[in-house]
N, C-alpha and C positions, 0 to 999 in steps of 0.2 A: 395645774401641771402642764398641759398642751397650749396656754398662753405662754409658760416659762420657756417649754423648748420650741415656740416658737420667734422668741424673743432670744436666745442664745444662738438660733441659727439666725440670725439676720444681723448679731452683733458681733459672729465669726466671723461672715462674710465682708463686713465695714472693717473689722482688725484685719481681715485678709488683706485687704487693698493697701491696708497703711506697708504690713512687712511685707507686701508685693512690692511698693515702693520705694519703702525705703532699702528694700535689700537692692532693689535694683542701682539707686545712685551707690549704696556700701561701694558694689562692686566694679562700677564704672569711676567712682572718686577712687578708691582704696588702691584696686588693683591693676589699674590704668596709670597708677600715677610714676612707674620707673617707665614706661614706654612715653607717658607726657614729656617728663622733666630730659631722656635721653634727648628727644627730637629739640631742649630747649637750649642742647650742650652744656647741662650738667655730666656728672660723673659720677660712679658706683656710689663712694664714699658722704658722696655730699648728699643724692640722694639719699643713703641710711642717717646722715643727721638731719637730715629737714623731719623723715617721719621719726624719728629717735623723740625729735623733741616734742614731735605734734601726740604724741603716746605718751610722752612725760607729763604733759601737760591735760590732754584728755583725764589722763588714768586721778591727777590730781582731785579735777573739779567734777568725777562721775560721783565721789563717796559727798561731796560738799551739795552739789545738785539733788543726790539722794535723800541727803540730811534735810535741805527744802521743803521735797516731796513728803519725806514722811511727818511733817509737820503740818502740811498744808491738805486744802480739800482735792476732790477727786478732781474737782474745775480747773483748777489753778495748775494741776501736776499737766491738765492736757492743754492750757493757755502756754503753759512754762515751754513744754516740749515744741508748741507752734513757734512762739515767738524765736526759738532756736531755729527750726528748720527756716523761717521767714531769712535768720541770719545769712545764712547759707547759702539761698536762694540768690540776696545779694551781692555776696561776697563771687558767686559762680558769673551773675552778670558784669560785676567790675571786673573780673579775669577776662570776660569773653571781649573786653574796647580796651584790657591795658596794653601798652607797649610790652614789647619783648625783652623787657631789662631783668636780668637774673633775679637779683634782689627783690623786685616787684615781683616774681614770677612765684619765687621761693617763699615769700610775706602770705601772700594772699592763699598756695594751696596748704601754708601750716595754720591758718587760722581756720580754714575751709572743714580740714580733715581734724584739726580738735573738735570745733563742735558738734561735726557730725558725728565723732565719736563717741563725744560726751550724750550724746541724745540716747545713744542705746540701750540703756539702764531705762530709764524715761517711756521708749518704746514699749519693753518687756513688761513693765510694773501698771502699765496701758490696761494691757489685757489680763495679769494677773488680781487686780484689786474686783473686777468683775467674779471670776473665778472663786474668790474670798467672797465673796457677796452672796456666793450660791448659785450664783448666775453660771450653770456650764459652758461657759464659751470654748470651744475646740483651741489651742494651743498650736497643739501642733499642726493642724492643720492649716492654720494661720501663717506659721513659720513655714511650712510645705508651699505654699504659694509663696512663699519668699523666693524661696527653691526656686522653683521652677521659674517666677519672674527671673531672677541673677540668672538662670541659666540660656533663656532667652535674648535679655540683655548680653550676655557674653558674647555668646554667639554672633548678634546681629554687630554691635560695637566692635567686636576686633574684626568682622571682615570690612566693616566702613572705615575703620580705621586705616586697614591696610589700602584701602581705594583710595579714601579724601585724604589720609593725614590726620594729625594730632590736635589740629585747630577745632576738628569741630568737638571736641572732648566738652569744652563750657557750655556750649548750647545745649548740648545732651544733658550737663548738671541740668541747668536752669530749669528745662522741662522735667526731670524726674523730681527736684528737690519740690518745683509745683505743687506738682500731684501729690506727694506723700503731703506738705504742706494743706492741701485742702483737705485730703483723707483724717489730716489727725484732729483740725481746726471742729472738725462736722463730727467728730467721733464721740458722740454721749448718747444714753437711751433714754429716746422719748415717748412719751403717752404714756406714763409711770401714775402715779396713784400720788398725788401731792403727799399722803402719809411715806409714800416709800421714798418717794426723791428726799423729803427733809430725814427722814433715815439714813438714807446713799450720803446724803453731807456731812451731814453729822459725824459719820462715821470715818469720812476723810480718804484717806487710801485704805478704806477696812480695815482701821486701826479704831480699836474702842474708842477709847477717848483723849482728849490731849494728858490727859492725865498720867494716862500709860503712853504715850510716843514713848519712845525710846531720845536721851539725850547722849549718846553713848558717841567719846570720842574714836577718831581712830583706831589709835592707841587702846582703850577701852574696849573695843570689838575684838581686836586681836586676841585683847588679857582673855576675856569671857567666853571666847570660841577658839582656844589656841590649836584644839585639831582640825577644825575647821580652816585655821591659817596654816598649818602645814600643808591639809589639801592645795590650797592659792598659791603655794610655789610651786608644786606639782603642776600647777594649768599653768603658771609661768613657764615652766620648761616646756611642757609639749606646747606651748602658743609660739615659743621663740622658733622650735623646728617648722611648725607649721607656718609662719611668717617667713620665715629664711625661702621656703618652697612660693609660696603665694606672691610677696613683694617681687623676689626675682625671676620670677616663671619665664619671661622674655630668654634672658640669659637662659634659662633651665634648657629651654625648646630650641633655641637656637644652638646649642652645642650640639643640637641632634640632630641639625637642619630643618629645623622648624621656625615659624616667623609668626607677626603678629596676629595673624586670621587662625596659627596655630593655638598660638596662647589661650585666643578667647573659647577654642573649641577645645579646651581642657578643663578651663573653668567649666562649661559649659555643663561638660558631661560629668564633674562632681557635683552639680548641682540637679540636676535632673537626675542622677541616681538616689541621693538626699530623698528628692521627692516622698518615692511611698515610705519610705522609715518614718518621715514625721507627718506623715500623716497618718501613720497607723502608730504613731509610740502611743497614743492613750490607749490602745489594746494591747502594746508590748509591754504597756508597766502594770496592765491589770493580770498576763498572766505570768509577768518575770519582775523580781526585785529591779527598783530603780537602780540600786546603790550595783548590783549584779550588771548592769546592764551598761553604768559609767565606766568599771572596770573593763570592759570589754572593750570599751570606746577606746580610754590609754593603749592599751596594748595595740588597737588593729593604729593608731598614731603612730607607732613607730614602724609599724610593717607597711605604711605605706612611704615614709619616711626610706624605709630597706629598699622599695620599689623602686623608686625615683633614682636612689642614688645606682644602683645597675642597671639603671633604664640605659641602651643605646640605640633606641630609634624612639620614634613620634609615639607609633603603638605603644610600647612598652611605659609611657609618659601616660597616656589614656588609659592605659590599664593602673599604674599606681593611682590615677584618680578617682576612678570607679572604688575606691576602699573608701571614698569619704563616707558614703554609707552606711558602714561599719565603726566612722570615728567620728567625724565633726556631726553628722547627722544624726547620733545619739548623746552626744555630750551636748550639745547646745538647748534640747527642750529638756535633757535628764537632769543636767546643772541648775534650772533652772525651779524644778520639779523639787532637789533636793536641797536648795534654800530655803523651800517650806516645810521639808522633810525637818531638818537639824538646828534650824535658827528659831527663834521665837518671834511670835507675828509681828510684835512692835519695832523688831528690828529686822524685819522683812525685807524691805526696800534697802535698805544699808547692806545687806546679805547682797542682793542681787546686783547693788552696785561694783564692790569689793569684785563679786564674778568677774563682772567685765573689765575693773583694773587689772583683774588680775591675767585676762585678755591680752588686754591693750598693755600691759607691761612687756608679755609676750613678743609683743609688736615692735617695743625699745629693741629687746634683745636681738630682736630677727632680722630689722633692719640695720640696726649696728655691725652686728655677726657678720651677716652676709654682704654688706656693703665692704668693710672692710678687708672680707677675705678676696670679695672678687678683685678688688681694688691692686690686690699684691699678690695674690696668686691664681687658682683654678675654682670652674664650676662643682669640678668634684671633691675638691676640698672642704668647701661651702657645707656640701652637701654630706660628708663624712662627720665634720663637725658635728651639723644638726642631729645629725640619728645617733650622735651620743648622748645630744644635751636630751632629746625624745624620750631615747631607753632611760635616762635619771630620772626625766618626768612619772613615764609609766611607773614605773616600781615604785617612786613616793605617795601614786594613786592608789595603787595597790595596795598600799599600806595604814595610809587615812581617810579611806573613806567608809565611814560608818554604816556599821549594818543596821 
């Protein structure tokens, strides 16, 4: 027992460093990318179709990569996930020596910010097949240090940014995409019992046997868990308000008089408030209903969603952030919690993928939406929009997610 939980704390600490890292590039590729492409003289609109289509496409190949993974050994899911980040890694250095030609500009961060997309299912199914193993690995607290890394990174990123400019954006890829690269390449537990590792294989992503994977098409997941896919438009709606606020924050801050060093200090402070929630959600769901505790999450989505849009100063902007706490910060280990809750193990990985399409569909919608609106009219239109499409979100949640 004190070999195990000493073995669980040292393979939270290795999972910590990967979501320490990889949240950190999320948030320097993801949310850095309207104040990139602004300084490249793009435009709202065109900005919302490069990530329109980098979300159309991610959201495609996460259920396909999943389909992979849940076929394949626990090896090969954490080869699969390197050899992506490795992509990236590249794709961040040909950005940092190309020319400044739009097209080139526009090429390289929609392939960037697909795979990095695509890898997050990948990430997540990381740490959960340990978890399935019996192996307690901390979750959230893993995600917690995501936290608090993104929040870091925000901070230091957008005030360099506002010093040096937009160029050094690729160098900062290259170094973060690195690190999470070495963290995940080095991530398996060793000095195991030869009986337990050909156990650990065997059993693949802790899925019995090939016998039971699950071959279950899209289409086929949807038929089989259709309240399950109503939930997935629900996180469609509150991801597109939530995207409409994250992708255009520049503009958000800016209408208030705020600027890029403002931006990243908003990020910042919903990520640092994040913090202790996920790091204490495995004591929040021992003593409150998950499924209680996701609802919560919808609803505080729209009131931060209310917050933003009567924000008229910086504070007021720092105060609707500090609700991430209450929303993104419990939906994201609760969602993830409640794919083992509702799903069946062998289509476990396939569950968790869907999650995050249904994410990064989000992401279509919010960069669409709001590109377009800023495009032809106001910030606060954008922003009234959103907290419609939110309130439809939440009440959908409120209605399908199973006790």
């Amino acid at each position: 027992m004190k070999n195990r939980m000493t073995t669980a704390g040292m393979m939270t600490a290795r999972y910590a460093l990967i979501h320490g890292s990889y949240w950190m590039v999320f948030g320097a590729t993801y949310n850095f990318i309207t104040v990139y492409l602004l300084s490249k003289n793009f435009v709202s609109h065109e900005i919302g179709l490069i990530l329109a289509f980098t979300n159309i496409f991610s959201a495609i190949l996460q259920p396909l990569v999943a389909g992979y993974a849940d076929r394949s050994r626990k090896s090969a899911l954490r080869y699969t996930t390197s050899l992506m980040l490795f992509i990236c890694l590249s794709l961040s250095f040909i950005m940092a020596v190309s020319p400044d030609i739009m097209f080139v500009t526009a090429s390289l961060y929609f392939l960037l910010l697909t795979v990095m997309l695509t890898i997050h299912p990948l990430i997540n199914s990381l740490g959960m097949n340990y978890i399935n193993e019996g192996i307690p690995l901390n979750f959230g607290f893993a995600r917690g240090m995501g936290s608090l890394s993104y929040a870091i990174m925000s901070f230091v990123l957008g005030a360099a940014v506002e010093q040096y400019g937009t160029d050094i954006l690729p160098f900062a890829f290259i170094i973060l995409f690195g690190f999470t690269f070495v963290f995940t390449i080095s991530f398996t537990l060793k000095n195991r019992s030869s009986e337990d590792a050909d156990a650990s294989e065997s059993a693949g992503t802790s899925i019995p046997s090939h016998g039971d994977i699950s071959a279950l098409t899209a289409t086929g997941f949807i038929l089989k868990y259709h309240r399950f896919s109503f939930y997935l438009l629900g996180v469609i709606l509150i991801f597109i308000s939530f995207n409409i606020i994250n992708i255009y924050m520049i503009k958000i801050v800016q209408s208030v008089g705020g600027n890029e060093a403002t931006m990243g200090s908003a990020f910042a402070i919903a990520a640092i408030l994040e913090l202790p929630v996920m790091l204490s959600f495995a004591k929040l769901i021992s003593r409150y209903h998950n499924t209680s505790l996701l609802k919560l999450a919808g609803l505080v989505f729209s009131v931060k969603a209310f917050i933003t849009l009567i924000s008229s100063s910086v504070g007021m902007i720092f105060l609707a952030q500090s609700f991430q706490m209450l929303s993104y910060a419990i939906f994201i280990p609760g969602s993830i919690y409640y794919v083992n809750q509702v799903i069946e193990k062998k289509d476990m990985i396939k569950g968790q993928a869907f999650t995050t399409a249904a994410t990064t569909l989000g992401g279509v919608g919010g960069s669409l939406i709001g590109g377009w609106i800023l495009s032809a009219a106001t910030v606060k239109l954008m922003l009234i929009v959103g907290l419609g499409i939110s309130l439809a979100g939440s009440l959908i949640l409120l209605i399908t997610i199973e006790k």
